[in-house]
MIVEXLO-474587 format. One record per residue (C-alpha): residue in three letters; x, y, z. Coordinates in steps of 0.05 Angstrom, whole numbers, plus 5000, padded with zeros to 4 digits. Example, Ala and Ser with C-alpha at 12.3 -4.5 7.8 and 13.67 -1.06 7.14 Angstrom:
! residues 2
SITE code   px   py   pz
SITE  ALA 5246 4910 5156
SITE  SER 5273 4979 5143
END
This chain:
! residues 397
SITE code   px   py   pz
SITE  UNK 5253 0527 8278
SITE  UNK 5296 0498 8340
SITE  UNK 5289 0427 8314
SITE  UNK 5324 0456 8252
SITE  UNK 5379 0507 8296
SITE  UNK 5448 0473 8310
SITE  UNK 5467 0534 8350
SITE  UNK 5410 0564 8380
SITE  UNK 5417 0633 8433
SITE  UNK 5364 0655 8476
SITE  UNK 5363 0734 8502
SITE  UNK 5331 0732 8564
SITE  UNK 5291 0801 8568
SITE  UNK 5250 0839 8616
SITE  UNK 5183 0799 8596
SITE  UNK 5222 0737 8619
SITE  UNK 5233 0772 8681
SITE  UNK 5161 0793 8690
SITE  UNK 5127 0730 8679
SITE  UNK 5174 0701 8729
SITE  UNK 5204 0645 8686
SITE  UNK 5273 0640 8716
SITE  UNK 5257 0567 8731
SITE  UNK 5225 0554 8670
SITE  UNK 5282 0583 8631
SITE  UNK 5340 0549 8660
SITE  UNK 5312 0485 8653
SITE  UNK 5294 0498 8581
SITE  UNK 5372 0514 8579
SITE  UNK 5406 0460 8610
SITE  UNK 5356 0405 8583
SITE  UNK 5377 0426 8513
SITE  UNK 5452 0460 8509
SITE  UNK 5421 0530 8505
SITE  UNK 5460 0590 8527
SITE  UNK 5432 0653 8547
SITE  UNK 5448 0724 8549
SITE  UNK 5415 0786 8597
SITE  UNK 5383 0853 8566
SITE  UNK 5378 0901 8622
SITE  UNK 5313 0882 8651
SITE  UNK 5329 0805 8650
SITE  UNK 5389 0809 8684
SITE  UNK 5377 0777 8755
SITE  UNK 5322 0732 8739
SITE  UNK 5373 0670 8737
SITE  UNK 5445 0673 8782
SITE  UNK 5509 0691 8743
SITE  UNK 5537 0612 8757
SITE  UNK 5491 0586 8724
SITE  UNK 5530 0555 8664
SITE  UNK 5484 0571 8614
SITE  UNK 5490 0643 8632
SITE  UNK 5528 0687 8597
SITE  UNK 5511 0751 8626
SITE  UNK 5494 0819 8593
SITE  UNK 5490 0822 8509
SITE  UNK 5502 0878 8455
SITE  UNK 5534 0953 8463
SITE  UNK 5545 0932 8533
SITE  UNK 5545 0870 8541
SITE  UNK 5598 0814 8552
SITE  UNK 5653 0777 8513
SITE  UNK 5621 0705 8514
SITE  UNK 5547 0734 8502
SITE  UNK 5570 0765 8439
SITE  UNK 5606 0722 8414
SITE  UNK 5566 0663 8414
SITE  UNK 5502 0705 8387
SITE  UNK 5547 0730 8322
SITE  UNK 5552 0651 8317
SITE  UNK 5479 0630 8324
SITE  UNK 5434 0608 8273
SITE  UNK 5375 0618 8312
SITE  UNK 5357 0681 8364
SITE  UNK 5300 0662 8410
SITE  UNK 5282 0735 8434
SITE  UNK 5247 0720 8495
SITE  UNK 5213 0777 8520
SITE  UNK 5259 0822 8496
SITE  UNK 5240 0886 8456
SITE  UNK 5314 0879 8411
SITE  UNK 5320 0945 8426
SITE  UNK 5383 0985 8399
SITE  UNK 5426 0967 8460
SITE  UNK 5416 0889 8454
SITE  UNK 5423 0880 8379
SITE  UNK 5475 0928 8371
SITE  UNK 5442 0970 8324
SITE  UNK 5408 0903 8281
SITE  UNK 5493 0887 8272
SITE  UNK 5500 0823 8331
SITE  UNK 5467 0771 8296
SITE  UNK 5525 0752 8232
SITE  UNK 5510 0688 8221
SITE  UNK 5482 0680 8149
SITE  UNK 5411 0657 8143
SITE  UNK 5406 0659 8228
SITE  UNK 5337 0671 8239
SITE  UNK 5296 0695 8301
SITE  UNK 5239 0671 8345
SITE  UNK 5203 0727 8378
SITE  UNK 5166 0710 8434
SITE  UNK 5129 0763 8470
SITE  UNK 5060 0784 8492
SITE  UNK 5071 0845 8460
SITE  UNK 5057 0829 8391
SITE  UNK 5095 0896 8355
SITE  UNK 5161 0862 8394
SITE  UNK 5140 0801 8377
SITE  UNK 5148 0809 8307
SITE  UNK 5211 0861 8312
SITE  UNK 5270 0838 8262
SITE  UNK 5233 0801 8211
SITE  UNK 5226 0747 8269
SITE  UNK 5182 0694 8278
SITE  UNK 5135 0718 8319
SITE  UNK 5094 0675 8379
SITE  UNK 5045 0722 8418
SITE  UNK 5048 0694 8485
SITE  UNK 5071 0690 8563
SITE  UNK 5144 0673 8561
SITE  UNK 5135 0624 8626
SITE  UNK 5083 0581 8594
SITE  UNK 5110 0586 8522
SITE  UNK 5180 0559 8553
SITE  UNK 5139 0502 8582
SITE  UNK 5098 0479 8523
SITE  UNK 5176 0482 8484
SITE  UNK 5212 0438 8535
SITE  UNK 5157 0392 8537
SITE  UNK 5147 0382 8463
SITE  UNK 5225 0392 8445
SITE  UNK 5228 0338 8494
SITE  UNK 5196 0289 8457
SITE  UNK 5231 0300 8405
SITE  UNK 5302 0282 8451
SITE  UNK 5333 0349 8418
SITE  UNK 5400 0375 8435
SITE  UNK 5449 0437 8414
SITE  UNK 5510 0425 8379
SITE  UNK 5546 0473 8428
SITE  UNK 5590 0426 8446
SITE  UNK 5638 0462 8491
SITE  UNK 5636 0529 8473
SITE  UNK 5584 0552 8523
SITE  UNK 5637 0534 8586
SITE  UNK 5703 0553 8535
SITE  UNK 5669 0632 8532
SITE  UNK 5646 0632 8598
SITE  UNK 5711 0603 8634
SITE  UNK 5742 0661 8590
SITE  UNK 5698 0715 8611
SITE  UNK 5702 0697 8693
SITE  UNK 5779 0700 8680
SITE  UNK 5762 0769 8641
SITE  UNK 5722 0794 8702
SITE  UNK 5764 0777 8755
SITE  UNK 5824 0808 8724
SITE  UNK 5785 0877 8719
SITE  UNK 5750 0868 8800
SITE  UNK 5826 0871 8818
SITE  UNK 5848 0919 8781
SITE  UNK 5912 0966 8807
SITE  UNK 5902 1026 8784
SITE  UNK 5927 1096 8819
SITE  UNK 5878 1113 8879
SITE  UNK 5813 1075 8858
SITE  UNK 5780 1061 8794
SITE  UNK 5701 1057 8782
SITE  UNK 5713 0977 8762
SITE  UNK 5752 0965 8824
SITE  UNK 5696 0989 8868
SITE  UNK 5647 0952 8830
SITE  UNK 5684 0889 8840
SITE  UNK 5689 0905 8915
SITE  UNK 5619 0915 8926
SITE  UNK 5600 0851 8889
SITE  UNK 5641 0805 8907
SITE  UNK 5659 0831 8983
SITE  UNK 5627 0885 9014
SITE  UNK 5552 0884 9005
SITE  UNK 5500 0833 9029
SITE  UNK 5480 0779 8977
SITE  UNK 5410 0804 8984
SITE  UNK 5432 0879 8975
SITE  UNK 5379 0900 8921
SITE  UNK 5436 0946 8871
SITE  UNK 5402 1000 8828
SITE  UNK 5430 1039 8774
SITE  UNK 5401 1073 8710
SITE  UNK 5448 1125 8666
SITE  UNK 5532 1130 8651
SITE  UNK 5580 1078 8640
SITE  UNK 5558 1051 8719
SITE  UNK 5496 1007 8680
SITE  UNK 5538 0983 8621
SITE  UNK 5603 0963 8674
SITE  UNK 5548 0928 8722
SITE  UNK 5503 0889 8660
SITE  UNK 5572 0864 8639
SITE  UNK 5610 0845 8702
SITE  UNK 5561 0845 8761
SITE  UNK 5550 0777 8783
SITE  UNK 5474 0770 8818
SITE  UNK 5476 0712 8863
SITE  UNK 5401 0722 8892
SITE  UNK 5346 0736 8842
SITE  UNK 5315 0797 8838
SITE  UNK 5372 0839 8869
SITE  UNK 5396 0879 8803
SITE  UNK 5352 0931 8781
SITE  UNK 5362 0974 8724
SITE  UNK 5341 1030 8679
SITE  UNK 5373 1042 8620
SITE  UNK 5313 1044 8572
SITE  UNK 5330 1122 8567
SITE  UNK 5385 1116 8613
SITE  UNK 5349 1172 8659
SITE  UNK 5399 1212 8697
SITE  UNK 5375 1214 8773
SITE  UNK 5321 1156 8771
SITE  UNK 5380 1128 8817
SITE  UNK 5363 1156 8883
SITE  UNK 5284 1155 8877
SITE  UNK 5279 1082 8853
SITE  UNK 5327 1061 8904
SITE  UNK 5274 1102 8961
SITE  UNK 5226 1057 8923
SITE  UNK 5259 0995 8922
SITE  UNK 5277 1004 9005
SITE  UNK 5199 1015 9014
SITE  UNK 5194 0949 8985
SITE  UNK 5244 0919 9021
SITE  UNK 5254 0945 9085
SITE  UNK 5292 0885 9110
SITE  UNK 5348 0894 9054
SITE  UNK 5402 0943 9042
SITE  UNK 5390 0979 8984
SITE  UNK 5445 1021 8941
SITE  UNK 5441 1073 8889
SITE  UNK 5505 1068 8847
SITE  UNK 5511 1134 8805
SITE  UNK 5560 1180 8778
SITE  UNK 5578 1246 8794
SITE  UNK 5533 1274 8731
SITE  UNK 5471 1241 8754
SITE  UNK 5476 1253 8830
SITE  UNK 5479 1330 8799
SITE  UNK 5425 1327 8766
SITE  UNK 5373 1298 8812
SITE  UNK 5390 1277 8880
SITE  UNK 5326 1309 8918
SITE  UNK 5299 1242 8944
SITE  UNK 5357 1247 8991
SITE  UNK 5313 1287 9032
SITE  UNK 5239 1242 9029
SITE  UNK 5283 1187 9051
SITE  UNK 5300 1231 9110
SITE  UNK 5235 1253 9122
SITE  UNK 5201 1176 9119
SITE  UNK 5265 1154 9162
SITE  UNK 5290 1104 9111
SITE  UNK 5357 1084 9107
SITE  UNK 5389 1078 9041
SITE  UNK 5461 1071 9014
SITE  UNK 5481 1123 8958
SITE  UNK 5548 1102 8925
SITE  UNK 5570 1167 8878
SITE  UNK 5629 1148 8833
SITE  UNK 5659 1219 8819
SITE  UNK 5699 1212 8751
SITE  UNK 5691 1288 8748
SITE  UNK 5641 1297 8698
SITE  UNK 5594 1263 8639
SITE  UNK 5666 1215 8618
SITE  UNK 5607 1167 8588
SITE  UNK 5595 1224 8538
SITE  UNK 5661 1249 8532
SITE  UNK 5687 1178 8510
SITE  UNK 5631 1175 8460
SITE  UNK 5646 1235 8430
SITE  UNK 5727 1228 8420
SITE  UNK 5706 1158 8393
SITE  UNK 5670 1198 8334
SITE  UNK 5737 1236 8332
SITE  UNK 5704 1303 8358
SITE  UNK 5757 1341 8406
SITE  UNK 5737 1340 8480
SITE  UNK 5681 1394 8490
SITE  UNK 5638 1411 8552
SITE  UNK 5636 1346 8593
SITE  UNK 5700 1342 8639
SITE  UNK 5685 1388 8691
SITE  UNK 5743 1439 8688
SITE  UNK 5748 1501 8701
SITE  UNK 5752 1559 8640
SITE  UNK 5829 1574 8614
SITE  UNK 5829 1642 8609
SITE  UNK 5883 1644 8561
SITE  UNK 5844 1594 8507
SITE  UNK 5771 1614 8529
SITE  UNK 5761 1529 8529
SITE  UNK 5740 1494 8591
SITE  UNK 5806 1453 8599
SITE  UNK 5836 1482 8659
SITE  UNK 5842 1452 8724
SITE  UNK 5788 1390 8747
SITE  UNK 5732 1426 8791
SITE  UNK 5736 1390 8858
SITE  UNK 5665 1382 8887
SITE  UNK 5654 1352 8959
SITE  UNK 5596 1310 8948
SITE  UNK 5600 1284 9028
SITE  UNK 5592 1351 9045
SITE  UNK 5531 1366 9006
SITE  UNK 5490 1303 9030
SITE  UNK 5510 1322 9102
SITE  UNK 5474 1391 9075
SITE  UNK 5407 1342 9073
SITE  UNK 5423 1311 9134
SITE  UNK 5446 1244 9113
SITE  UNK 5522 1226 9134
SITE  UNK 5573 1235 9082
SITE  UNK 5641 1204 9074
SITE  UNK 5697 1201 9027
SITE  UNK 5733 1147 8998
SITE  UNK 5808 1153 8952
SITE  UNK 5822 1085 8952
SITE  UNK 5814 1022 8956
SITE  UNK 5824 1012 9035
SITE  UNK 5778 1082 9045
SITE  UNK 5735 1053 8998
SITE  UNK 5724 0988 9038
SITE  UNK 5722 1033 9101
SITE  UNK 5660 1074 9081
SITE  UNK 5621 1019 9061
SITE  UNK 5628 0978 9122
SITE  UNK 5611 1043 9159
SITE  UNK 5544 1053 9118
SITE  UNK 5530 0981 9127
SITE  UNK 5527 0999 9206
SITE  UNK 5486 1065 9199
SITE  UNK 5408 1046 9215
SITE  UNK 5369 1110 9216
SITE  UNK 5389 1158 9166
SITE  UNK 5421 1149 9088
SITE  UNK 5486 1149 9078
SITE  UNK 5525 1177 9014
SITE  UNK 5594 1152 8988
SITE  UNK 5640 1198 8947
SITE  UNK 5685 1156 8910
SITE  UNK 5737 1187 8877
SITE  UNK 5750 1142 8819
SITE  UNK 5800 1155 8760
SITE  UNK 5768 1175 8692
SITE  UNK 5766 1131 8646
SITE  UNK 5769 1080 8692
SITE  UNK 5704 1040 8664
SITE  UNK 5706 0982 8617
SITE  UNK 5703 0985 8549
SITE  UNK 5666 0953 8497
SITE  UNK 5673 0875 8483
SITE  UNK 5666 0854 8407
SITE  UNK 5605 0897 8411
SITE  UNK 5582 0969 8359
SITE  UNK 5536 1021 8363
SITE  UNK 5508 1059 8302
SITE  UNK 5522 1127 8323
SITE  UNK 5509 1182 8276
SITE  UNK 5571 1221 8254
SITE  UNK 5580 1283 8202
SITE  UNK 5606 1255 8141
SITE  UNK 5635 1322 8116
SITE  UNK 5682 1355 8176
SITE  UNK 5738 1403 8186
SITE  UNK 5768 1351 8227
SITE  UNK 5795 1283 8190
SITE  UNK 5787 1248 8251
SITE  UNK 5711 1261 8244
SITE  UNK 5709 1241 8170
SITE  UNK 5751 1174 8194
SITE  UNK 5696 1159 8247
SITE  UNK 5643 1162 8195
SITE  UNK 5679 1121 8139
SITE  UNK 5685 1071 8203
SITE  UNK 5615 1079 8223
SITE  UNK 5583 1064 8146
SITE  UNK 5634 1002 8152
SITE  UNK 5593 0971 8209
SITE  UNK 5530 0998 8175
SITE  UNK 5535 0949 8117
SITE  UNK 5538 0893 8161
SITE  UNK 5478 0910 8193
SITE  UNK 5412 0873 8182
SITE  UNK 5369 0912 8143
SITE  UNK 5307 0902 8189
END
């Protein structure tokens, strides 16, 4: 099958990740004009400069990844489940006739898509290929696409690190904790909001290992416990929970084991003021805003679109005993974090104020989201019509 593939993509999944084949895989890259893309739970296993990399792919993923797997005529799924996310709902992969190679120890994802399915570890199985493909002296016909799409996405991602919005937005303080404030060997951990599809899409891992994820069922408040876990593995790195305001709400309890067991973490909240992941997602189906901005209750319409609730999220981990600060902008921003850096005894939680609607949006990417055909709003009707559009261009299975 890649003897026969002009324009072959490989999707670098968790099981890539797990066998520890970072090695394995960019060599298998380079030696035959291969780019990859990241799911989730591969992202990490290989830096972001390596040129073969094209960071995240699908719903979130990035400009170059996307485009260059619409274009493929063969998907090597490696370790990869091609779950909803990374296939865009079975719609990424338009060329005509492309096939896929699913390799995977788990044999039900092996065989997912109609794909060619090889049961086995994704290190060795990358081995045995470079050795025999090899042999055979094979070679993409890429040409210069690969370094075309990624020169254009590091232009595309440095133009949103700096952005200048009012006060700060969540992309801004992204970019500054990537690219200036933390540690290289900072392990980052997110897992629910638009913070996990911003970070597969932009965040640039220059140490292996350091991203970690979940976004599987994109739990709200796995943040703060995995990031307990990940400094109990770790102890000599700083580790940080990036979350939003919604998921800190929901479950931010660990705050106080990590007191208790004396562990110092770093808990970045990015306060948009409510679920705005959700909220986008639901105008986008042309339903009116309902129930996830948190405002207060007009009396005069009975609708919760009064005033934003203001909520001092410093204060309340200062409630647990860990030290709180605020941050407005950009120069606050950069303040707090260098402060936290300093801190050795006790966590320390960040409340950004970012803008709403300050995350990134999608790049040449859909989701199949279900929408009511039949509506007493057109806008709802429109975002079905839209939706059944996409549908048909879906793969079947």
């Amino acid at each position: 099958m890649i003897l026969g593939a002009k324009r072959p993509f490989v999707i670098c999944g968790g099981g890539t990740r797990y066998s520890g084949a970072g090695r394995e895989l960019a060599a298998f890259c380079a030696k035959f004009h291969i780019p990859f893309g990241e799911t989730q739970a591969g992202k990490g296993l290989i830096p972001w400069d390596n040129p073969y990399n094209l960071s995240g792919i699908g719903v979130t993923g990035s400009q170059a990844s996307n485009r260059l797997a619409k274009k493929a005529d063969l998907i090597i799924a490696l370790g990869t489940r091609l779950g909803d996310f990374t296939t865009c709902s079975k719609w990424l992969f338009q060329e005509p006739g492309a096939r896929i190679l699913g390799i995977n120890l788990a044999s039900h994802d092996a065989y997912k898509m109609d794909a060619e399915p090889i049961v086995a570890d994704a290190k060795l199985c990358l081995a045995a290929l470079t050795a025999k493909l090899g042999r055979k002296g094979y070679r993409s016909a890429w040409a210069e696409e690969i370094e075309t799409e990624r020169g254009l996405w590091k232009a595309e991602v440095d133009r949103l690190y700096a952005s200048e919005a009012p006060g700060l937005s969540q992309i801004r303080a992204l970019g500054e904790l990537n690219e200036f404030l933390l540690p290289r060997s900072a392990v980052v951990v997110s897992g629910s909001g638009s913070i996990p599809s911003d970070m597969q899409r932009t965040w640039r891992v220059r140490v292996p290992g350091t991203y970690h994820m979940e976004y599987g069922f994109s739990c709200m408040g796995y943040e703060l416990a995995a990031t307990l876990g990940a400094k109990i593995a770790c102890p000599d790195r700083e580790c940080v929970a990036i979350i939003g305001d919604g998921a800190y709400t929901m479950l931010h309890s660990e705050l106080l084991t990590a007191i208790q067991e004396g562990k110092k973490i770093i808990v970045v909240i990015l306060d948009n003021s409510g679920f705005q992941c959700i909220d986008n997602l639901q105008h986008s189906q042309g339903i009116e805003h309902f129930g996830n901005e948190w405002k207060r209750r007009d009396p005069t319409s009975g609708r919760l679109s009064g005033p934003s609730v203001p909520v001092d999220f410093a204060k309340n981990a200062e409630s647990w005993g860990s030290l709180g600060l605020t941050a407005r902008n950009v120069e606050e921003f950069k303040r707090a974090v260098r402060r936290a850096l300093r801190v050795k005894d006790r966590p320390v939680v960040i409340d950004a104020k970012v803008a709403p609607k300050s995350m990134t949006g999608g790049y040449e990417s859909w989701w199949n989201v279900g929408t009511a055909q039949v509506a007493d709003r057109k806008e709802v009707e429109a975002a079905a019509q839209a939706v059944e559009a996409e549908r048909r261009k879906a793969r079947k299975y």
